[in-house]
C-alpha positions as CSV (number, residue, x, y, z in Angstrom):
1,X,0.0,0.0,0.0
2,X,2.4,2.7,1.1
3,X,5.0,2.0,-1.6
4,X,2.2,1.5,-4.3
5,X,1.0,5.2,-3.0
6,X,4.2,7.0,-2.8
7,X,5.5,5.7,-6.2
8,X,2.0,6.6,-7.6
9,X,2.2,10.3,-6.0
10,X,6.0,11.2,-6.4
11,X,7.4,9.5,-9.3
12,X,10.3,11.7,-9.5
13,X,12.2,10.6,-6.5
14,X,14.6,7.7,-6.6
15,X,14.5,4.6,-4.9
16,X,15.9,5.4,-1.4
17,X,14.1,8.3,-1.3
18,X,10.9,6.4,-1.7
19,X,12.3,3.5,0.7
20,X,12.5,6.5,3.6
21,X,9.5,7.9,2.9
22,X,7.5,4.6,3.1
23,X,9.2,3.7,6.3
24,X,6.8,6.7,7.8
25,X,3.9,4.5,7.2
26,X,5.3,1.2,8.0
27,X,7.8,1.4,10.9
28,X,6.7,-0.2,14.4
29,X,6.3,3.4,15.7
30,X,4.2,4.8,12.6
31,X,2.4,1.4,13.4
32,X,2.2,1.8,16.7
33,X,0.9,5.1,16.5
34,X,-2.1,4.2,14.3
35,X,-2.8,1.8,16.5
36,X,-3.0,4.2,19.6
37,X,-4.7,6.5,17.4
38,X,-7.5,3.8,17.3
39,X,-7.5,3.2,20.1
40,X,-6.7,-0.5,20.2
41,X,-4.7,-0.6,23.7
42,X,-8.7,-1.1,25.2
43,X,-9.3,-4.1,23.3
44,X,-6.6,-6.3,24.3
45,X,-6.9,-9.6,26.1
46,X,-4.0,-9.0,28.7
47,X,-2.4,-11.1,31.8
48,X,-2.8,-9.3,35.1
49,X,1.1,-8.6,34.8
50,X,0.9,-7.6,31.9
51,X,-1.9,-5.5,32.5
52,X,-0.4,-3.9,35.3
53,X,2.7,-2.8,34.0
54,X,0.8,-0.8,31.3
55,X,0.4,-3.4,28.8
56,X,-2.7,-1.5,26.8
57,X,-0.1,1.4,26.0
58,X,2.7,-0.5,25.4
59,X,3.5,0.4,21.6
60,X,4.6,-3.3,21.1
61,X,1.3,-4.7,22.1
62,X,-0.9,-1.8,20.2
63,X,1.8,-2.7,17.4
64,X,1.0,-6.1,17.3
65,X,-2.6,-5.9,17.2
66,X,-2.9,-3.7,14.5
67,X,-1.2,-6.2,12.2
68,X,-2.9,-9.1,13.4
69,X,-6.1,-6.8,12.4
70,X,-4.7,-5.7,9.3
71,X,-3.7,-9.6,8.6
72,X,-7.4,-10.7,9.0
73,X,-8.9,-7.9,6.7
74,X,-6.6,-8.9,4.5
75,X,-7.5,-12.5,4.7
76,X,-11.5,-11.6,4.6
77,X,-11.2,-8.7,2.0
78,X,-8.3,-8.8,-0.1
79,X,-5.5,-5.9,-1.1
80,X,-8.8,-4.1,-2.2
81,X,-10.1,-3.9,1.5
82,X,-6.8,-3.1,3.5
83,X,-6.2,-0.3,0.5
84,X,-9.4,1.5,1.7
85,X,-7.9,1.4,6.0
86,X,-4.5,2.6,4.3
87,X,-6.5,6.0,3.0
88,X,-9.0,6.2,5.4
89,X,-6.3,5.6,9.0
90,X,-2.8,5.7,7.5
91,X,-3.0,8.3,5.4
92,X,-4.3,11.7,7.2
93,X,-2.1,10.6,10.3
94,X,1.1,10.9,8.6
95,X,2.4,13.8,6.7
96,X,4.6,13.4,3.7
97,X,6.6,15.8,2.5
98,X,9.7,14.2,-0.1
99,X,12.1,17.1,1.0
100,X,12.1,15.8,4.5
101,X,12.5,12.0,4.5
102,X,14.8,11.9,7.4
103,X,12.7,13.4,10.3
104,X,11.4,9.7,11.8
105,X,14.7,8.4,11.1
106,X,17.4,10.3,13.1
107,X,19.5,6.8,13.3
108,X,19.5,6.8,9.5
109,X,19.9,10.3,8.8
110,X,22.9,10.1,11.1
111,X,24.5,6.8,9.2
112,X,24.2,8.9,6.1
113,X,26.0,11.7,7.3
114,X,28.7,10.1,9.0
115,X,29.2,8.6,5.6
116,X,29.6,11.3,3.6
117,X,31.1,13.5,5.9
118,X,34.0,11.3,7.5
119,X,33.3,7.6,5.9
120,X,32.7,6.0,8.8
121,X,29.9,4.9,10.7
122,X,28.1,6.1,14.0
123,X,28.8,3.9,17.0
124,X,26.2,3.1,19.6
125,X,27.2,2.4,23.4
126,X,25.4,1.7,26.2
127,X,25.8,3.1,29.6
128,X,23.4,2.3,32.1
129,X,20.3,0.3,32.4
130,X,18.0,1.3,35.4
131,X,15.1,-0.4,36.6
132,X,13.1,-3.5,35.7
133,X,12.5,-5.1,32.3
134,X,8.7,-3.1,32.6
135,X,9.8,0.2,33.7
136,X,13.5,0.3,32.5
137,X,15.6,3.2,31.8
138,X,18.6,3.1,29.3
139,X,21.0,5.6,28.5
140,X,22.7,5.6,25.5
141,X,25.6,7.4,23.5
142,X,26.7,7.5,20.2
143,X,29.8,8.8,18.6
144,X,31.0,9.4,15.2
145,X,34.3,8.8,15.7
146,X,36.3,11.5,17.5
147,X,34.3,14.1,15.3
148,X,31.4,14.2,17.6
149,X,29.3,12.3,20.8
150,X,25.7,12.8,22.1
151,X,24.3,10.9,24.8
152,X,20.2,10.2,25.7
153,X,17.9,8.1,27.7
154,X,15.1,6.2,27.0
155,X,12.9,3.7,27.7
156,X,14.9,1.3,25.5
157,X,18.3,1.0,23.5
158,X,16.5,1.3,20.6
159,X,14.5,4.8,21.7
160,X,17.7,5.7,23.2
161,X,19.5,5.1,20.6
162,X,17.0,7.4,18.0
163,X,17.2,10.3,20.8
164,X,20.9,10.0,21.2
165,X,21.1,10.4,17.0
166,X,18.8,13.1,17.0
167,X,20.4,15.1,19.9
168,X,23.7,14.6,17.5
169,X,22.1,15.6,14.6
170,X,20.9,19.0,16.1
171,X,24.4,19.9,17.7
172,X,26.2,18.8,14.4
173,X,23.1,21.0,12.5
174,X,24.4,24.3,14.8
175,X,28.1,23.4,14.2
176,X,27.1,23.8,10.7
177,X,25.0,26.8,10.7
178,X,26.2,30.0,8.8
179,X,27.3,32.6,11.3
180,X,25.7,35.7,11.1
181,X,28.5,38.8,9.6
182,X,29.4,40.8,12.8
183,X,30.0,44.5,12.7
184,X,30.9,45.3,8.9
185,X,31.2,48.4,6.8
186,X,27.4,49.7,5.6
């Protein structure tokens, strides 16, 4: 669906372009996020432990049950029938715009620049894992090198890892930024 739609609507842009731009409606988070936007997190059949520890808001879970939905319209209606959820649901929740394909993918954008700017890649380190397997709290950095180093915490490597590159992105963006002419002649 979403790499039926993009090609359809932008036919100028290349292949990876298009790849980026379809991973906004098909990552776990863009996933995830429909799912919440439904509000399926009421609907699941959950363990008390499961439901205690926030299990109804757990992206993973709301995740998970919106493919198995998906999955069974699929089986009962066809492509035809999961086309019509993709532009009812999918569609007005995300916002596509070609020029910025990078903005869910901070760990991407990040392996792209470290690429071109010094040929090598970013390198991911964790620091400290606090709390239980429920409620945990990572903390990540991530260096380029000797070039540059963020760090961030989140509720997993993974979401650590994504704030970490995005907190490196934005001080590498401000490195970068054209410095505003001080005190010349008029």
């Amino acid at each position: 669906m979403a790499s039926d739609y993009l090609f359809d609507k932008y036919p100028e842009l290349r292949e990876g372009g298009l790849t980026r731009l379809r991973s906004r409606f098909t990552s776990g988070e863009a996933l995830a996020r429909v799912g919440h936007h439904l509000g399926l997190g009421a609907y699941l059949f959950l363990g008390k432990g499961e439901h205690k520890s926030g299990g109804r808001r757990r992206d993973s879970n709301v995740l998970d049950a919106l493919e198995a939905i998906l999955g069974a319209v699929y089986l009962d209606g066809g492509l035809k029938a999961v086309r019509k959820i993709f532009n009812k649901v999918f569609l007005p929740l995300f916002e596509v715009d070609p020029e910025d394909y990078w903005s869910d993918n901070p760990k991407g954008h990040l392996q792209a620049l470290a690429q071109q700017r010094w040929k090598i890649g970013p390198r991911y380190e964790v620091l400290q894992r606090v709390g239980p397997a429920h409620a945990a709290r990572v903390s990540v950095a991530v260096s380029v090198g000797e070039y540059a180093r963020a760090e961030a915490s989140g509720p997993t490597r993974r979401d650590a890892e994504r704030r970490a590159s995005a907190r490196l992105l934005s001080q590498l963006k401000q490195e970068h930024r054209p410095r505003a002419r001080q005190g010349g002649r008029g």
